[in-house]
Each structure stands twice: as structure tokens, then as C-alpha cells.
C-alpha positions in Angstrom: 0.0 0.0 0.0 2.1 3.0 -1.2 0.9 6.3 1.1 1.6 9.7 0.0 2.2 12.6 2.2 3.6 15.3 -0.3 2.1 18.5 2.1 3.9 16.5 5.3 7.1 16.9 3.6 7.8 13.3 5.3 10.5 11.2 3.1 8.8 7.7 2.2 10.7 5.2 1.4 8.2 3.1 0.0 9.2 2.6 -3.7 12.8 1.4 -2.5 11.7 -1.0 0.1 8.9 -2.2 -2.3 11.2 -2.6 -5.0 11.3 -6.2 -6.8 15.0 -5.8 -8.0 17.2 -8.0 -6.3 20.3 -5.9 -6.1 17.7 -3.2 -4.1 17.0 -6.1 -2.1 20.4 -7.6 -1.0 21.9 -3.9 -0.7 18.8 -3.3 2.0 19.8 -6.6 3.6 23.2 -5.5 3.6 23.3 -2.2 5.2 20.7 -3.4 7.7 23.1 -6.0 8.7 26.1 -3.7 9.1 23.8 -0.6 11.4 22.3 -3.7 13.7 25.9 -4.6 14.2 27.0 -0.9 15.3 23.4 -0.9 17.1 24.9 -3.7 19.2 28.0 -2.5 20.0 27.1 1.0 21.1 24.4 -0.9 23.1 26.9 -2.9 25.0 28.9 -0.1 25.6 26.0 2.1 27.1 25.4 -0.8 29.3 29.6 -1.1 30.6 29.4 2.4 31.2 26.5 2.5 33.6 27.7 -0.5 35.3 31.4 0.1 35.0 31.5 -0.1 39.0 31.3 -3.6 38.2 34.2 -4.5 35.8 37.9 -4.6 36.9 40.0 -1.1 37.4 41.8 -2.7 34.4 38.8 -2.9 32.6 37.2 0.1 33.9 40.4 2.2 32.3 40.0 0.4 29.4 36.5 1.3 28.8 37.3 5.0 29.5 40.2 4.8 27.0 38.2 3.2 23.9 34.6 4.8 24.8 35.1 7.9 26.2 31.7 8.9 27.6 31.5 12.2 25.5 32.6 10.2 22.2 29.4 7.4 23.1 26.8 10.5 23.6 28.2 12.3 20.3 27.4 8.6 18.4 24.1 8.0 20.0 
């Protein structure tokens, strides 16, 4: 069902998502695959940094070192 919202000045992505060529389809698949990773990752992270009182001083200065606070929010 293809919606149209031209005064809502909305972007649809309808006609790409909806598209029967298989190269659209596979690229889709692909890109989707590679943000979900990232989405995991900065998920984990957000989770060691407001529990970091639980991992190791080792590990504690690690995650301070790789995923400064500041650098996670500027990602999010």
C-alpha cells in the first residue's frame, strides 16, 4: 500500500523497500546487517558504562580509554 504525504514533507521510502529488483534487495539486507551490528555495539557499551563499577580497574580504564563517555553521547 504505497501512502503519499507530499504536504507532510515526510521522506517515504516506500518505492525502494517495495522494490522487486534484487540488487535493491540484497543492498537493503546488507546495510541493515552492518547498522544492527554498530546498534549492538554501542548498546553494550551504554550498558559497561552505567555499570562500569562492576568491571575490573583494568577494565574500567580500558573502557574510559576506547569509549570515552563524551565520544558514546556524540554517536548516539
Amino acid at each position: 500500500m504505497k501512502r503519499h504525504q507530499e504536504d507532510m514533507n515526510e521522506l517515504l521510502l516506500d518505492d525502494i523497500y517495495e522494490s522487486k529488483d534484487p540488487a535493491v534487495k540484497q543492498y537493503v539486507f546488507q546495510i541493515l546487517d552492518e547498522e544492527m551490528d554498530k546498534a549492538h555495539e554501542r548498546a553494550a557499551i551504554r550498558v559497561a558504562q552505567k555499570f562500569k563499577h562492576l568491571l575490573s580497574p583494568q577494565m574500567q580504564q580500558a573502557l574510559a580509554t576506547q569509549y570515552p563517555v563524551t565520544a558514546l553521547a556524540a554517536s548516539a
